[in-house]
Every structure is written in C-alpha cells, then in structure tokens.
C-alpha positions as CSV (number, residue, x, y, z in Angstrom):
1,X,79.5,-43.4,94.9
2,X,77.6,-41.4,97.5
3,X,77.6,-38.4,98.8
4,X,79.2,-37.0,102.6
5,X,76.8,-37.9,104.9
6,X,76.8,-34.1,105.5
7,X,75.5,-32.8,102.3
8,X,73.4,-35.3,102.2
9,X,71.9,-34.8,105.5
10,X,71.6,-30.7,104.2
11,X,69.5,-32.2,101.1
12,X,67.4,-34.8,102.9
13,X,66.7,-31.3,105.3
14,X,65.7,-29.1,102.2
15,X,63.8,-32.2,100.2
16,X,62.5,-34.3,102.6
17,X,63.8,-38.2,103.7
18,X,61.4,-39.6,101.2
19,X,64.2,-38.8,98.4
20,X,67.5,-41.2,97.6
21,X,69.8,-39.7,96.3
22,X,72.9,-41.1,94.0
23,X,76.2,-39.7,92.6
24,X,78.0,-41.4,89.8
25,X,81.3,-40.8,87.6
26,X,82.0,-42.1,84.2
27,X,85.0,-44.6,84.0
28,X,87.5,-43.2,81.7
29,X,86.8,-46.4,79.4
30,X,82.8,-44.6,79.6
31,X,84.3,-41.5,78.7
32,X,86.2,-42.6,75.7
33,X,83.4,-44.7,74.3
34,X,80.5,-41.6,74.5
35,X,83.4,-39.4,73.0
36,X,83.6,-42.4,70.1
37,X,79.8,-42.5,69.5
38,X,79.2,-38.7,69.6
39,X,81.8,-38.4,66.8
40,X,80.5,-41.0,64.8
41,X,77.2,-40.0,65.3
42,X,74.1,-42.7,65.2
43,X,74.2,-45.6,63.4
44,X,71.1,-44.8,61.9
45,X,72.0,-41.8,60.5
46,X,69.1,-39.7,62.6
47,X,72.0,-37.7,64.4
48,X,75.2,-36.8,62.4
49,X,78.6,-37.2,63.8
50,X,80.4,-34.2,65.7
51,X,84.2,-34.8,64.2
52,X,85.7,-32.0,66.9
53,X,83.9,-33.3,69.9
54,X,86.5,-33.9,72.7
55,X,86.6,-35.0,76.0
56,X,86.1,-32.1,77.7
57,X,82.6,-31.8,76.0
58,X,81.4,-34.8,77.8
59,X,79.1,-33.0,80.0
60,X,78.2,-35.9,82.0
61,X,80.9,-37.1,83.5
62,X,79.9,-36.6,86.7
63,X,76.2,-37.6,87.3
64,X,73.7,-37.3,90.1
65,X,70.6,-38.6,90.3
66,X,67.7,-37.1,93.0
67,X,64.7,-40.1,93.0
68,X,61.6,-39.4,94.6
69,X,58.4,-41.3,95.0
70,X,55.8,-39.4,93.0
71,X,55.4,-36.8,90.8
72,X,54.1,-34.1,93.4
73,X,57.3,-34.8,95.6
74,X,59.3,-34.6,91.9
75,X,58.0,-31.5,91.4
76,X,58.8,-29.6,94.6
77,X,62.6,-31.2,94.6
78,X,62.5,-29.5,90.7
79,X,61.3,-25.9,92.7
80,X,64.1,-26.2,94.9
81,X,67.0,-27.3,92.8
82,X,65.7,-24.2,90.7
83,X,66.3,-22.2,94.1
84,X,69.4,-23.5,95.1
85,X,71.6,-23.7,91.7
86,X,69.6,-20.6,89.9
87,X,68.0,-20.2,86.3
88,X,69.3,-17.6,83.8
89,X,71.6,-14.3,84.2
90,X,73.8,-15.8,87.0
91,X,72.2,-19.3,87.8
92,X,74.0,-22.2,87.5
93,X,71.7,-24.1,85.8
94,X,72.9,-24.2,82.0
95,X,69.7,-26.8,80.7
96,X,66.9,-28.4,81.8
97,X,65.1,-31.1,79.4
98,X,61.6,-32.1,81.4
99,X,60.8,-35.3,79.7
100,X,57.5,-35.6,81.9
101,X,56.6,-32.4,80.4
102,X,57.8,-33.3,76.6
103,X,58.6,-36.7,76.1
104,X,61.2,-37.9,73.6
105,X,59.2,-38.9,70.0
106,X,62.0,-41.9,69.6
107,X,61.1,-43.3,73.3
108,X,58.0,-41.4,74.8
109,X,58.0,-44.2,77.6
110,X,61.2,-42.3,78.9
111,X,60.9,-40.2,81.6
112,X,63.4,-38.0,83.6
113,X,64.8,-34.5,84.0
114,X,68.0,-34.0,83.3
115,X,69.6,-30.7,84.3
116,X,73.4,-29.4,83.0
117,X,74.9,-27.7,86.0
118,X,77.9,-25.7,85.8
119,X,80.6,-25.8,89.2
120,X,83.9,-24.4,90.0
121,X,86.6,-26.0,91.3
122,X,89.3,-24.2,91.9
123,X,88.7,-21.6,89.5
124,X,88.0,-23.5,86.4
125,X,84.5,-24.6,85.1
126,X,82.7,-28.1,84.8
127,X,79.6,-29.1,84.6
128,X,77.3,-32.1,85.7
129,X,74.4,-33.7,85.2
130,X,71.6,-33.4,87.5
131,X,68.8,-36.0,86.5
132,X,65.1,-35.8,88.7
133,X,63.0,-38.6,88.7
134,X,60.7,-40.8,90.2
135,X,61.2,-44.2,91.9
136,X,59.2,-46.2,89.2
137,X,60.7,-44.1,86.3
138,X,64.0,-44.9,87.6
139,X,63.6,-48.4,87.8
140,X,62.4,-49.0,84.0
141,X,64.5,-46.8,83.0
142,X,67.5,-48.6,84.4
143,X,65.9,-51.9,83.2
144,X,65.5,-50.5,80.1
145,X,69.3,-48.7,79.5
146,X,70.8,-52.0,81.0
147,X,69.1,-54.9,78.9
148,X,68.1,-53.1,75.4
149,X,70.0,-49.3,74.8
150,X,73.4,-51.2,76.1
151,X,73.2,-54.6,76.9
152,X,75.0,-56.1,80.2
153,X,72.4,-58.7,80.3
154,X,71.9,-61.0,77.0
155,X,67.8,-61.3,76.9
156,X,65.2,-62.6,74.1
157,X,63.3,-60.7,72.2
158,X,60.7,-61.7,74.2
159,X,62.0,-60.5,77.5
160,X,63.1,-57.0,75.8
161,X,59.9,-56.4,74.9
162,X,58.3,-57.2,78.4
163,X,61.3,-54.2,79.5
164,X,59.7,-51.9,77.0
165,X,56.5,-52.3,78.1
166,X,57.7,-52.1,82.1
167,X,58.8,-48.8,81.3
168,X,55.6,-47.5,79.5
169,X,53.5,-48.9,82.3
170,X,56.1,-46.6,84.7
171,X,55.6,-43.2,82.3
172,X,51.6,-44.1,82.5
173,X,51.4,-44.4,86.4
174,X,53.4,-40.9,86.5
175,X,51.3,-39.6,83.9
176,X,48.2,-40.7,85.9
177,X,49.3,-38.9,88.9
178,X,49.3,-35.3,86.9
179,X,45.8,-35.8,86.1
C-alpha cells in the first residue's frame, strides 16, 4: 500500500527525497493470528498470555514505515515526527521504543523505532504504528522476520544463521555511524 502522492509529496517536502516511505495493513487472517499468540503468550514461557486481549488491542493494524539512509538523516525525520504528531499533554504520540538507543537483550542486532500514534476518524480513536529506520536495518530486519521469526521461506540452519549475522553486521554499521 502507498500513500497519496500528495501526502507523500508534503513528507518528501518536510524529510527530504532521500526517505521511502511505506504503509501497510494487517490482513484480517494477521489480525486474528497476533490476537491468538498475544493470548497465549510465548511459547517459551518468557511472556505470559493476556486471556482478555481482543482485537481492538491490536495496535498495529495499520503500519507505516519512514526508511532513511543513515542514522543522522534517522534522526532528524525522529525530530520532526516529534514536531508534527506531538509528545506528552496533547501529542499524539502515545510510545516511542528507540531500539538504536536501547536494544532488545533477546535480539540486540534489531534495530528500529517504533512509535504508537493515536488518530481520529470520524470521532473515534485508533492508533498506528509508526516504525523509523534505516535502509540497511530495514533490509536485515525484513530478512530476518521473513526467514527465521516467521518463515515464508524454508532455509538451513546454515542459511539462518548467515541472516542472523546480516542483521548484526546492519546494527554495527549504524552503530558505527553514532560514533
């Protein structure tokens, strides 16, 4: 899914052109199946189930991603998403989880921040997520959802590995550019 050439152009304006940006909505079948593992929590027993989760708790529904080609340029769009949606008493912005800035202990090698964004539509509330990354991030990260957290493509061991290791070489070329 994309996003009217219009907005898009008024974000390109505010960001820069060296951004892509994507929009994506979860298939009901999506929906049904995060609603199924939330309540039964994980499989290894490290997060418990949440019996009344419904739904209308699936806070990412609707997903759009803002990619940009280095951290400095990551930064900046993170400034001006700030500006735009607002933080705190009045701003828009419900969460923000910088996984640059703290990295998951479970999968360090992970990086991107997500952002829960409340909207109204016609009076009623939703929210969105809003994830920030960086080219390279994006692209392990994608190899890494699709081929070992949920598998469209059968792989070896072998090869799963070689994605796990793509996507710490991505976090350590981001890291590097902090420095």
């Amino acid at each position: 899914m994309t996003l009217p050439s219009s907005n898009r152009a008024r974000i390109v304006e505010q960001l820069g052109d060296d951004v892509s940006i994507s929009v994506r909505t979860k298939s009901a079948e999506g929906i049904l199946d995060k609603v199924r593992r939330m309540t039964e929590g994980s499989g290894s027993g490290s997060r418990p189930g949440r019996p009344a989760y419904r739904a209308g708790d699936v806070i990412d529904a609707v997903g759009a991603r803002i990619t940009t080609s280095n951290i400095h340029d990551l930064e900046q769009v993170l400034d001006a998403v700030r500006a735009h949606f607002g933080v705190g008493d009045g701003g828009r912005i419900l969460e923000v989880e910088n996984m640059y800035a703290a990295p998951k202990s479970k999968n360090p090698a992970y990086r991107v921040i997500p952002l829960v964004v409340r909207t109204d539509v016609e009076g009623h509330a939703y929210t969105f997520e809003l994830q920030l990354t960086t080219r390279r991030a994006s692209v392990a990260a994608d190899l890494e959802h699709n081929t070992v957290f949920k598998p469209h493509v059968e792989m070896s061991p072998d090869d799963k590995a070689t994605v796990k290791q793509t996507l710490a070489e991505a976090a350590a070329l981001d890291l590097r550019e902090t420095l």
